[in-house]
N, C-alpha and C positions, 0 to 999 in steps of 0.2 A: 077787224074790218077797217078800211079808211075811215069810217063814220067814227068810229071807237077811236082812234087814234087822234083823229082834229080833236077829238072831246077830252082827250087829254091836253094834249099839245096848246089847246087851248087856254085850259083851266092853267096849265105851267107858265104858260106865255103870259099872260096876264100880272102874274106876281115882278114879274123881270123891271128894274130899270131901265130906262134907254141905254145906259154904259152897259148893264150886263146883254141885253139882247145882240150891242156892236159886237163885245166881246166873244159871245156864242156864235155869230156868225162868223165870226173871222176862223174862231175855231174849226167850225163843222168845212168851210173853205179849204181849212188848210188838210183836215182829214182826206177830204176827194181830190186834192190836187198829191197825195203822197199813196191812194188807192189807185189814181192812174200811173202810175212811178211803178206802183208793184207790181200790175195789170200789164206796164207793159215791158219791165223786166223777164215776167214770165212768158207773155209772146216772143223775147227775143229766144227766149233757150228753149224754143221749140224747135226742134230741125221740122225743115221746110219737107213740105210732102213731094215724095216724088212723082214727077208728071206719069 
């Protein structure tokens, strides 16, 4: 559940430095900026629907 998950995310979050939490977020950024890359490689080799 979301409730489950903050209660982790939390308890992890909390141990983190201010450098490692920049670090994390730069990272998890650079994940979804390379998940839309892939996302829309695979929209392009879709052949288009015929009208």
């Amino acid at each position: 559940t979301d409730k489950a998950h903050f209660q982790i995310m939390a308890a992890v979050a909390q141990k983190l430095s201010e450098q490692e939490v920049k670090a994390l977020s730069s990272y998890l950024q650079g994940l979804h900026n390379k998940a839309d890359d892939i996302a829309a490689e695979a929209a392009a080799a879709q052949p288009a629907a015929a009208p």
